[in-house]
VOPAGU-589977 format. One record per residue (C-alpha): residue number from 1; residue in one letter; x, y, z. Coordinates in Angstrom, 3 decimals. Last residue first. Example, Ala and Ser with C-alpha at 12.3 -4.5 7.8 and 13.67 -1.06 7.14 Angstrom:
<pazas>
(2, 's', (13.670, -1.060, 7.140))
(1, 'a', (12.300, -4.500, 7.800))
</pazas>
This chain:
<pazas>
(416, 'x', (-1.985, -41.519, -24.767))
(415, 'x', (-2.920, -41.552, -20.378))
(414, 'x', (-4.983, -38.831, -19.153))
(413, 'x', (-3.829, -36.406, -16.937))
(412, 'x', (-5.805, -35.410, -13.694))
(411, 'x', (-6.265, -31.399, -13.214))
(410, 'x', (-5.864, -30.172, -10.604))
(409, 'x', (-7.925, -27.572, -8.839))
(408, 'x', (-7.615, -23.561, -8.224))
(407, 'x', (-10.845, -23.660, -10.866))
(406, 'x', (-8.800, -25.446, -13.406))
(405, 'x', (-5.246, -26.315, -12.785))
(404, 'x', (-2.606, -27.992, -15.427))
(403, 'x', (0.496, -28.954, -14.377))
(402, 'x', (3.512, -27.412, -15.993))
(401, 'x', (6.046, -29.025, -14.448))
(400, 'x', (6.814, -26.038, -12.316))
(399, 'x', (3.563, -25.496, -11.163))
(398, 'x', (3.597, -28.793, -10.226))
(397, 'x', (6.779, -28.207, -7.876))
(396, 'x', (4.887, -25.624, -6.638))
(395, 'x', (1.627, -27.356, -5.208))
(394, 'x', (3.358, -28.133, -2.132))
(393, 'x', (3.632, -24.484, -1.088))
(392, 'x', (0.158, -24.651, -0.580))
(391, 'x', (0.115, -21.102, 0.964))
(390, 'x', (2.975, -18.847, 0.301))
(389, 'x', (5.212, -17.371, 2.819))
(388, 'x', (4.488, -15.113, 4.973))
(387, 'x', (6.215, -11.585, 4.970))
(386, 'x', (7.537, -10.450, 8.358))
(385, 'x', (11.483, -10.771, 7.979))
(384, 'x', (10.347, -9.064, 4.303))
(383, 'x', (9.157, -5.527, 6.142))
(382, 'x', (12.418, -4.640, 7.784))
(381, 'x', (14.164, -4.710, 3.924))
(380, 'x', (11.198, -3.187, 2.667))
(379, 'x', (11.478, -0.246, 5.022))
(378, 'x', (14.907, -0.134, 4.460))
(377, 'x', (15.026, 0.280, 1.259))
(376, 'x', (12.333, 2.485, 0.745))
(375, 'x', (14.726, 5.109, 2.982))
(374, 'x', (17.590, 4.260, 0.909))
(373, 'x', (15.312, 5.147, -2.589))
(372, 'x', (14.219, 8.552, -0.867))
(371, 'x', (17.152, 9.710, 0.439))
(370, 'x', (19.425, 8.657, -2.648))
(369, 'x', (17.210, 10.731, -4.949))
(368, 'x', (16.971, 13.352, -2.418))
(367, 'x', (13.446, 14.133, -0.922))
(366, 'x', (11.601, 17.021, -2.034))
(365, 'x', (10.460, 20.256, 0.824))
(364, 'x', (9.955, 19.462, 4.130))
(363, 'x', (9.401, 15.577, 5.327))
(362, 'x', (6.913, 15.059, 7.486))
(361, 'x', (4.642, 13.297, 3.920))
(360, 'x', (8.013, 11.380, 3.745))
(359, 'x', (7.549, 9.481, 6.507))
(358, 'x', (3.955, 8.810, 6.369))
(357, 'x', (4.651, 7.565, 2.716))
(356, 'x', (6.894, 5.434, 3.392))
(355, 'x', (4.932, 4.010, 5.930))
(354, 'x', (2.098, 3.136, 3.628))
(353, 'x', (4.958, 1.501, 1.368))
(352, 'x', (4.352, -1.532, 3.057))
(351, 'x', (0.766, -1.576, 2.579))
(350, 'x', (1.352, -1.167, -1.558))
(349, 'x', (4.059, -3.858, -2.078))
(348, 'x', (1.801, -6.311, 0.056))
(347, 'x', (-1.256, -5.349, -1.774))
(346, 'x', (-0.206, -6.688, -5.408))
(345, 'x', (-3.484, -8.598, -5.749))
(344, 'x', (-5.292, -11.563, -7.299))
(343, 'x', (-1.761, -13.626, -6.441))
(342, 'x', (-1.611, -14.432, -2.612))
(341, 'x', (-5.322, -14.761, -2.321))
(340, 'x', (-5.293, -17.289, -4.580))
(339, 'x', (-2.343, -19.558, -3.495))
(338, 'x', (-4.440, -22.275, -1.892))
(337, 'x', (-6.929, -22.346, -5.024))
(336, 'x', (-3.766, -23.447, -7.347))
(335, 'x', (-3.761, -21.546, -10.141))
(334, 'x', (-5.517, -21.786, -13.599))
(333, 'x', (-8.282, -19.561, -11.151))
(332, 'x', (-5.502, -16.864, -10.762))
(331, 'x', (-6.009, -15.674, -14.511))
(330, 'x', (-9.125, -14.183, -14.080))
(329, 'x', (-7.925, -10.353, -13.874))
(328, 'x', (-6.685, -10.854, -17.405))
(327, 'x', (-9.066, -11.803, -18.963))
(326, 'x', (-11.366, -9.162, -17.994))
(325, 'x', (-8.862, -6.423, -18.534))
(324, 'x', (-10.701, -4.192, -20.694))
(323, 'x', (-14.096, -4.856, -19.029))
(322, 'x', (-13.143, -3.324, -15.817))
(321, 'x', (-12.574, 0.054, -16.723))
(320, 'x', (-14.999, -0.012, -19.487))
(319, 'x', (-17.595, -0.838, -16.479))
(318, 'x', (-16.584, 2.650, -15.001))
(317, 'x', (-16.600, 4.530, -18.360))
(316, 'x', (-20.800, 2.823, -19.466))
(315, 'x', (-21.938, 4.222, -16.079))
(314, 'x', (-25.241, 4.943, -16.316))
(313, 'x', (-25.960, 1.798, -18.813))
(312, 'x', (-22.974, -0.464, -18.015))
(311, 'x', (-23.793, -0.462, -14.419))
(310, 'x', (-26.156, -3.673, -14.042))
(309, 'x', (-25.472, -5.172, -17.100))
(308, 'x', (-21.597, -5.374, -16.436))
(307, 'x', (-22.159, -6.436, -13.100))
(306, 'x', (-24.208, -8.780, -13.573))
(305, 'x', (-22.077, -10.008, -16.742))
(304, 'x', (-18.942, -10.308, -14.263))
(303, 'x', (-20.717, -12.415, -12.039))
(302, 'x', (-21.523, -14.826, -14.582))
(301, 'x', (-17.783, -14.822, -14.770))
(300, 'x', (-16.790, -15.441, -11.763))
(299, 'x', (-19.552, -18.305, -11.363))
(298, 'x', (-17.841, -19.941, -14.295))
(297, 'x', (-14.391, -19.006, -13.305))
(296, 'x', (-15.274, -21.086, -10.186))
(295, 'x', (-15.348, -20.231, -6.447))
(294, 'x', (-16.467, -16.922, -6.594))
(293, 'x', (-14.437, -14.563, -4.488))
(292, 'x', (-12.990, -12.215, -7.758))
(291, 'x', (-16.513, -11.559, -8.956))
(290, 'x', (-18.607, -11.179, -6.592))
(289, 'x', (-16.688, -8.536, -5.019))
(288, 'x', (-16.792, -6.374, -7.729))
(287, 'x', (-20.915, -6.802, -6.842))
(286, 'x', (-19.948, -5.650, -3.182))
(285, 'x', (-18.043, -3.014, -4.614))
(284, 'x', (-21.012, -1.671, -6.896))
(283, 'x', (-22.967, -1.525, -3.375))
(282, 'x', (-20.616, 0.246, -1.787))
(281, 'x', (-19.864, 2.310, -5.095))
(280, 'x', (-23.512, 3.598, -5.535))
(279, 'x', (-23.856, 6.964, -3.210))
(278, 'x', (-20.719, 8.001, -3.951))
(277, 'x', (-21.155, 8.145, -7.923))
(276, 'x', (-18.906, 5.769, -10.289))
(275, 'x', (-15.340, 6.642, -11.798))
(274, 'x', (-13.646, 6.428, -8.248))
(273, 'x', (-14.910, 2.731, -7.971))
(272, 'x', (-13.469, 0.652, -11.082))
(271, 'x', (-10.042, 2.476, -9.985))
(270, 'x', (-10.105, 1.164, -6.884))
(269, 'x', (-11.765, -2.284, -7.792))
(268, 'x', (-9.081, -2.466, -10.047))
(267, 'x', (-5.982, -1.305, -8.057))
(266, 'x', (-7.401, -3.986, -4.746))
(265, 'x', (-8.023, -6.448, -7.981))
(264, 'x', (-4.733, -6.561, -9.440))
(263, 'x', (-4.536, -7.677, -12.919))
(262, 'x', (-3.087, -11.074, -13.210))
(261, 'x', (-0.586, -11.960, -16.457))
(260, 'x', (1.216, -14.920, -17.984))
(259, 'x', (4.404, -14.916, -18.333))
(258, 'x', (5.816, -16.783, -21.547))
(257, 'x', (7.197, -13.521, -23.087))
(256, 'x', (9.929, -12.326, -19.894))
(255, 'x', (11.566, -9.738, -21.329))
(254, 'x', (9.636, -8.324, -24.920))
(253, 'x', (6.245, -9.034, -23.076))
(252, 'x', (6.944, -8.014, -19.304))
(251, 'x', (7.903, -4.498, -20.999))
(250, 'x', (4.350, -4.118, -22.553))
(249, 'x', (2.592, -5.244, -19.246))
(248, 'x', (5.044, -2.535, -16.977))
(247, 'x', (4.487, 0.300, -19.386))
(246, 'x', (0.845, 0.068, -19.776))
(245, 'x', (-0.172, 0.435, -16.114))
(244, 'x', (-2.776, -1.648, -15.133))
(243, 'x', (-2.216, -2.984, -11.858))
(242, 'x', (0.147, -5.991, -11.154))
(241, 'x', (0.599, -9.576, -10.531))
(240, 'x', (3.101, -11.605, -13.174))
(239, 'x', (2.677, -15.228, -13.212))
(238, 'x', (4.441, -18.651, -14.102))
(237, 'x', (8.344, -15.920, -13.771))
(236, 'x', (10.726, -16.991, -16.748))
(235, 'x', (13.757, -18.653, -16.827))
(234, 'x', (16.841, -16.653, -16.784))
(233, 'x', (16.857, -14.478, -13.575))
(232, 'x', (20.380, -14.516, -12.918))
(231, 'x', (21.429, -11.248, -12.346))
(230, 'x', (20.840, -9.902, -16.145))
(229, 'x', (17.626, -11.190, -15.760))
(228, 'x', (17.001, -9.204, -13.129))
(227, 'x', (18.482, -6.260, -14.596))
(226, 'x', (16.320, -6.572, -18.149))
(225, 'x', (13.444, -6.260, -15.697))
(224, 'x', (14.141, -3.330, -14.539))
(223, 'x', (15.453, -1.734, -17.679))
(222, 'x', (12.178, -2.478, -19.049))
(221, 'x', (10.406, -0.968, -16.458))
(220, 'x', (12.037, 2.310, -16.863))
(219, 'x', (11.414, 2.164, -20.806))
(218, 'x', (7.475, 0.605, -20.523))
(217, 'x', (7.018, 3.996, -18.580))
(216, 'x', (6.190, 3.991, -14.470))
(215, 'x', (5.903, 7.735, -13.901))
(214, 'x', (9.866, 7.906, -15.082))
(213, 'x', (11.791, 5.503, -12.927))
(212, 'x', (13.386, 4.662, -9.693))
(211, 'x', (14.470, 1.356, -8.158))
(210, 'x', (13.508, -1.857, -6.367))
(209, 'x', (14.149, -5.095, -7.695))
(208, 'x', (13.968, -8.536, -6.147))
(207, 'x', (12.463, -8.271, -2.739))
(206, 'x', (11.627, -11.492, -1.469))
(205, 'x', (8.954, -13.923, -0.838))
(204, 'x', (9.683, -17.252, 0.250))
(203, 'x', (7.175, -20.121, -1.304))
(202, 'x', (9.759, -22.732, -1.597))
(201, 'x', (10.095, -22.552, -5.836))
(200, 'x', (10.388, -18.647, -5.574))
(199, 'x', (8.166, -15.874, -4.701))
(198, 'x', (9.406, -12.340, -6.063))
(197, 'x', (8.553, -8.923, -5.174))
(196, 'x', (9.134, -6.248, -7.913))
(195, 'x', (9.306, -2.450, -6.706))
(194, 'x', (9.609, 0.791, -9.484))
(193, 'x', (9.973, 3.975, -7.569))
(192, 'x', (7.776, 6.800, -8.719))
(191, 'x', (9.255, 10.480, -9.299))
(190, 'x', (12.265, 9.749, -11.826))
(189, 'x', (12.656, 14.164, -12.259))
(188, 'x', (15.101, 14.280, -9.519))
(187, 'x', (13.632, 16.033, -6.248))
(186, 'x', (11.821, 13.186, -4.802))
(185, 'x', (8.291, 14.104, -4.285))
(184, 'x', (6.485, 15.100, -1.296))
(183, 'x', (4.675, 13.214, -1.249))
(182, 'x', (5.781, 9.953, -2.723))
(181, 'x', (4.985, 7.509, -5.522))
(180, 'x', (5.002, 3.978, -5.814))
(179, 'x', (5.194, 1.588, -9.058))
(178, 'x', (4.125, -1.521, -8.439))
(177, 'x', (5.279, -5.290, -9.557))
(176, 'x', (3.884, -8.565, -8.205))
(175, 'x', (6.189, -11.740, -9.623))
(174, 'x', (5.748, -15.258, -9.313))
(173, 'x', (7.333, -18.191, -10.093))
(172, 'x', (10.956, -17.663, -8.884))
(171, 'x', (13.687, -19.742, -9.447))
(170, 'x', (17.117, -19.371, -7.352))
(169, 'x', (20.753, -20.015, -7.957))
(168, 'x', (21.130, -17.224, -10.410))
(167, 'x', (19.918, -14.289, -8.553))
(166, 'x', (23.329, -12.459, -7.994))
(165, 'x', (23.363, -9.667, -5.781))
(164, 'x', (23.849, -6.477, -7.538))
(163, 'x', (21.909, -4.225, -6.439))
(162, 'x', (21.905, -5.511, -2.527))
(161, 'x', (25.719, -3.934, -2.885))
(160, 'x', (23.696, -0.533, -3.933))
(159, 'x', (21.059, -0.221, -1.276))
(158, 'x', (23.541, -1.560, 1.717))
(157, 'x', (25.514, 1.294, 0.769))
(156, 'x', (22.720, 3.572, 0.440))
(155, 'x', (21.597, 2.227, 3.639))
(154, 'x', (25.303, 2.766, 5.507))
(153, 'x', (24.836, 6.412, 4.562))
(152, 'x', (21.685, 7.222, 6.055))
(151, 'x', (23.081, 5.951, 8.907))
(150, 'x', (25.686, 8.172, 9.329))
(149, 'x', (22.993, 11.065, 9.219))
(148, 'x', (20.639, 8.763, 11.266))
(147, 'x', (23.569, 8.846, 14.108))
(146, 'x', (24.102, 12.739, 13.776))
(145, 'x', (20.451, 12.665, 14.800))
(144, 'x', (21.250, 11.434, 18.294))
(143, 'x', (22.132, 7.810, 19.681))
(142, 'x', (25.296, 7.779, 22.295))
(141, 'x', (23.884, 7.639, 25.196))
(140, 'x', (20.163, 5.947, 26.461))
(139, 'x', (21.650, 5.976, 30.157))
(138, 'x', (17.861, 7.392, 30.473))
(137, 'x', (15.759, 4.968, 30.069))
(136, 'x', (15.554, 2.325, 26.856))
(135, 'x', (12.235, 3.675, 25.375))
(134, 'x', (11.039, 6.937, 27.035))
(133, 'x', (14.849, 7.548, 26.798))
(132, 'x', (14.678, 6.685, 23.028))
(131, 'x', (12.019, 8.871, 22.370))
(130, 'x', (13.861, 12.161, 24.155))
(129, 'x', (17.146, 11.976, 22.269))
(128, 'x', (15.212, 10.881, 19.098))
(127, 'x', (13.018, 13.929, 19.131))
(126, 'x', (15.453, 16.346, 16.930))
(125, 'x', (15.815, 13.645, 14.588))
(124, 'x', (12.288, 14.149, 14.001))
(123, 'x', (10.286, 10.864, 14.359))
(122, 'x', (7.987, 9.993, 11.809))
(121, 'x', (7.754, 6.088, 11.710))
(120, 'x', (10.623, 6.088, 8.934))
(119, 'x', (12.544, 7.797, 11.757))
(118, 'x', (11.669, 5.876, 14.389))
(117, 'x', (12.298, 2.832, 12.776))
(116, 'x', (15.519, 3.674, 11.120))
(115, 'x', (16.592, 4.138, 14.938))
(114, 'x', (15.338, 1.212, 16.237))
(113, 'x', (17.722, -1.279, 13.989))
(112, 'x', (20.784, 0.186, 15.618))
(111, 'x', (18.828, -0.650, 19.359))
(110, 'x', (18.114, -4.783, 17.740))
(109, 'x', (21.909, -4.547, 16.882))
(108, 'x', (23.222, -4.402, 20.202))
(107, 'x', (25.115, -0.791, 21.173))
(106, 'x', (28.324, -0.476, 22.521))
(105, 'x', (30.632, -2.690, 20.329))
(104, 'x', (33.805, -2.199, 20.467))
(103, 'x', (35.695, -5.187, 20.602))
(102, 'x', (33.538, -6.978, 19.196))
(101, 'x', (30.624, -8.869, 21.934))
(100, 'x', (28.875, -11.661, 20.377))
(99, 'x', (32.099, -13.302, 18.994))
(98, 'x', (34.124, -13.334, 21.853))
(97, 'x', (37.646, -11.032, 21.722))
(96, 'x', (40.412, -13.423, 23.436))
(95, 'x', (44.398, -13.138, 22.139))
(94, 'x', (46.620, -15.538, 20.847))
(93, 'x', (50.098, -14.482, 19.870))
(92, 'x', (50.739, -14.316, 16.294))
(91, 'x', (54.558, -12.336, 16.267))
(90, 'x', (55.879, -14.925, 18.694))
(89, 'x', (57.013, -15.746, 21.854))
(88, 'x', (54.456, -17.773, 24.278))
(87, 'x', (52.612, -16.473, 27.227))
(86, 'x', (49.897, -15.859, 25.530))
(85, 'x', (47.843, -13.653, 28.403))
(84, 'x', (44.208, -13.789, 28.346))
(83, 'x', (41.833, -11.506, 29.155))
(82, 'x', (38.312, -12.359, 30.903))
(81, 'x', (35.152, -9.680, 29.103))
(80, 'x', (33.258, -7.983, 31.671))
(79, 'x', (29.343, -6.518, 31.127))
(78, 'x', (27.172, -4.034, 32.320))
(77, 'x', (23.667, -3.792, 30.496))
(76, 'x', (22.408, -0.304, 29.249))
(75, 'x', (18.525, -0.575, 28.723))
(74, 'x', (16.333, -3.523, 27.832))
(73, 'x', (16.680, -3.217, 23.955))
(72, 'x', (20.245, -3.052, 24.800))
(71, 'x', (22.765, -0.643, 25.071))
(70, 'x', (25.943, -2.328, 25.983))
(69, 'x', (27.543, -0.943, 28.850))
(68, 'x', (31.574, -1.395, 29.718))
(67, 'x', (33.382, -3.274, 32.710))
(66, 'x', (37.289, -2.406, 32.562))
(65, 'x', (38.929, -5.935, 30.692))
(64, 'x', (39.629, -8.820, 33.122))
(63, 'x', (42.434, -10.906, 34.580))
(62, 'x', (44.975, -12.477, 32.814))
(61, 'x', (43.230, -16.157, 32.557))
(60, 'x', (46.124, -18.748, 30.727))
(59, 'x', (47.397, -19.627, 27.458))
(58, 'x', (51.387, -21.674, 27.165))
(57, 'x', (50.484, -23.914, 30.229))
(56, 'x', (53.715, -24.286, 32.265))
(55, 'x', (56.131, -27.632, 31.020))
(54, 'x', (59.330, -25.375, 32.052))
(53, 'x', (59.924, -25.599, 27.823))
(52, 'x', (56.460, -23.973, 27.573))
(51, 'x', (53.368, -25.922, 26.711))
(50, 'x', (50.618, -26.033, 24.486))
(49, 'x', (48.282, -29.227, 25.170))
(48, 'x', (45.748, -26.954, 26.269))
(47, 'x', (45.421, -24.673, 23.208))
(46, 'x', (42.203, -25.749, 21.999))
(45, 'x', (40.550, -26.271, 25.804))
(44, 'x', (41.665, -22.759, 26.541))
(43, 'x', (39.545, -21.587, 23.376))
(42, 'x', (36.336, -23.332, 24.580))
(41, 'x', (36.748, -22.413, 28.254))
(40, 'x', (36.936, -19.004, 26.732))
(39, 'x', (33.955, -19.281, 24.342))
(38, 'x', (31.771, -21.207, 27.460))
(37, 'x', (33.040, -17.881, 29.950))
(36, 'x', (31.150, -15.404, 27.172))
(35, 'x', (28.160, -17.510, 27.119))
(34, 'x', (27.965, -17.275, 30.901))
(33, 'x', (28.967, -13.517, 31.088))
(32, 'x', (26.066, -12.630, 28.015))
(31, 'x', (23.130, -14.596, 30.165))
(30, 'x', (24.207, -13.232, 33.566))
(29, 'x', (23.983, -9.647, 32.240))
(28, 'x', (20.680, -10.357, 30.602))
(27, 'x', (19.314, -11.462, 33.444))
(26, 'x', (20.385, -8.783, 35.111))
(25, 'x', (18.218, -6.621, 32.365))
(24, 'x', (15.159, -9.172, 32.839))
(23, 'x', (15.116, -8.271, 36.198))
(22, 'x', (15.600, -4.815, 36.139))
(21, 'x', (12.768, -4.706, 33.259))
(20, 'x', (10.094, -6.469, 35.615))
(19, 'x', (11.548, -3.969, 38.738))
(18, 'x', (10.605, -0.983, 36.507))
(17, 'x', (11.778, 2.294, 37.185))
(16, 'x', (10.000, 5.598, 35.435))
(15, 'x', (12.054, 7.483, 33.633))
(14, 'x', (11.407, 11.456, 34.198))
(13, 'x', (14.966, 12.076, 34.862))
(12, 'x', (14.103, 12.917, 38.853))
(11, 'x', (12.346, 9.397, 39.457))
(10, 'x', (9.300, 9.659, 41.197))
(9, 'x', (8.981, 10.094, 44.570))
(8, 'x', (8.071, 6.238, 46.368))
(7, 'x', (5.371, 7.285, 49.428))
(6, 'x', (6.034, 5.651, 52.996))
(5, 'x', (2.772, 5.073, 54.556))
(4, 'x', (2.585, 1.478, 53.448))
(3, 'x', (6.278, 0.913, 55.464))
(2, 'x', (4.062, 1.915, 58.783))
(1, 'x', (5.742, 4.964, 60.625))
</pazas>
């Protein structure tokens, strides 16, 4: 019989066998037992001029440990850690764990950081047994729901020690600020968490504050903000980007009174659009449009007129929307243009929360106060590693100095 006659039966536990992955995975293998050998030869090197009286070396090989499997991203890997023996007396003999494989490690940190994932993704934790062997094949041990039940404790932990970092050593000059509810809500009466990302004097955005708080009030957002500067946050954010909630501006006043402020436009042109008909708001959002891509305030605000004169009439409580904070969603053009679309909304707080919210809306009955705030966490914690950074980053130390910008450009001082 010809060997293209022969059929392959599929694999009995439903994985299917890839000779890609068992490459890469023996790779792998090869990879951790070469950098395990350099950290050995490294610590024999340190103790080489130890000797015993009979001039024999004082640290030598003693065999091996019993192979074990890491769980990888890849699948279960085997691996083989050298002993050594210490041959000298002594209560502090030497002994041989290398760093990027503890002594009891048995699953890498990329598989730990899956499991969150799949749950904040949707994932019952009565699926996770069959998800992760669709993932990482079937040696996939060890990883069940009473692993998210432990893990759900190590984020609240996480949650409360990232509390109460200190901010002190950095300067941020921006801030966007939302507040985000859930569905189904969290079972305590503080129903909206209260997020503040931060950009600081490099361009890095970070999480600063994340918390809960009642429906957004000028109270819970106070308390917020009185944290932060509590931690460290002395001098005063350039900008604050947010929508229009009345509790967050009126709070940013009494804390931080030299901020200036930027409505958001995504909120705006959201809330602009609900109070006008169906059959006008794609052409009303083209017109909002207009407005916040025009190159100059000038143009921006000629725009603004049109618009106003153009719906004001039918629709005198849309335009009133958009007319009370007319100042205030112009601000960005006395910042640089490279940092525009950064600052004329608070989108990236709302878009990461999207997967909040599809995890929670699989969630049966209200979420715990801790539940709900951990599970945030996490998600925002996985989400920063992705952020960008700001545009024009070089036009931050002028920020700083206070130099002046006018349409996004700046402005040349004039000598006394």
């Amino acid at each position: 019989m010809s060997d293209d006659t022969i059929a392959t039966l599929p694999d009995p536990s439903g994985f299917s066998p890839d000779p890609l992955t068992e490459i890469i995975r023996d790779g792998a293998r090869k990879l951790i037992a070469q950098a395990i050998e350099a950290e050995l030869a490294t610590l024999l090197t340190a103790f080489a001029d130890d000797k015993l009286e009979d001039g024999r070396a004082r640290l030598v090989r003693h065999g091996h440990l019993p192979e074990r499997e890491i769980l990888t991203g890849v699948g279960p890997v085997a691996v083989t850690v050298p002993r050594v023996r210490d041959r000298g007396a002594g209560d502090n003999n030497v002994t041989f764990t290398p760093s990027i494989l503890p002594r009891y490690l048995r699953k890498a940190k990329s598989v730990e950081e899956l499991l969150p994932w799949l749950y904040l993704k949707g994932v019952s934790t009565g699926d996770f047994t069959e998800a992760l062997e669709a993932l990482l094949g079937p040696n996939a041990k060890g990883l069940s729901a009473k692993t998210v039940t432990r893990l759900k404790a190590d984020w609240w932990t996480d949650y409360e020690a990232w509390q109460k970092r200190d901010l002190g050593a950095r300067r941020f000059l921006y801030i966007w600020a939302d507040g985000v509810y859930f569905k189904p809500r969290m079972a305590e009466e503080k129903q909206c968490v209260l997020v503040i990302v931060g950009a600081d004097e490099y361009g890095r955005k970070e999480l600063l504050a994340m918390t809960d708080g009642f429906r957004e009030s000028t109270q819970s957002w106070r308390e917020v903000l009185l944290d932060l500067k509590r931690r460290g946050l002395k001098q005063d954010p350039k900008l604050a980007i947010g929508d229009g909630a009345l509790g967050f501006w009126t709070a940013l006043r009494e804390v931080f009174a030299t901020t200036r402020e930027q409505r958001c436009w995504l909120h705006k042109t959201m809330n602009v659009l609900n109070a006008l008909p169906k059959s006008v708001q794609a052409k009303a959002k083209a017109h909002l449009h207009d407005i916040w891509q025009a190159e100059t305030k000038a143009k921006a605000n000629t725009a603004f007129d049109f618009f106003v004169e153009t719906y004001g009439v039918k629709w005198d409580k849309a335009v009133a929307k958009l007319v009370k904070d007319r100042d205030a969603l112009l601000t960005f053009y006395d910042f640089p243009a490279e940092q525009w679309k950064h600052i004329r909304t608070s989108n990236p707080i709302e878009s990461t929360f999207a997967t909040v919210r599809h995890r929670t809306k699989r969630t049966k009955g209200c979420l715990s106060r801790k539940t709900g705030l951990a599970m945030a966490f996490k998600l925002m914690m996985s989400a920063q590693k992705k952020w960008r950074k700001l545009d024009g980053q070089n036009r931050l130390p002028e920020i700083i100095e206070g130099v002046e910008f006018r349409d996004g450009l700046r402005q040349l001082q004039t000598a006394a």
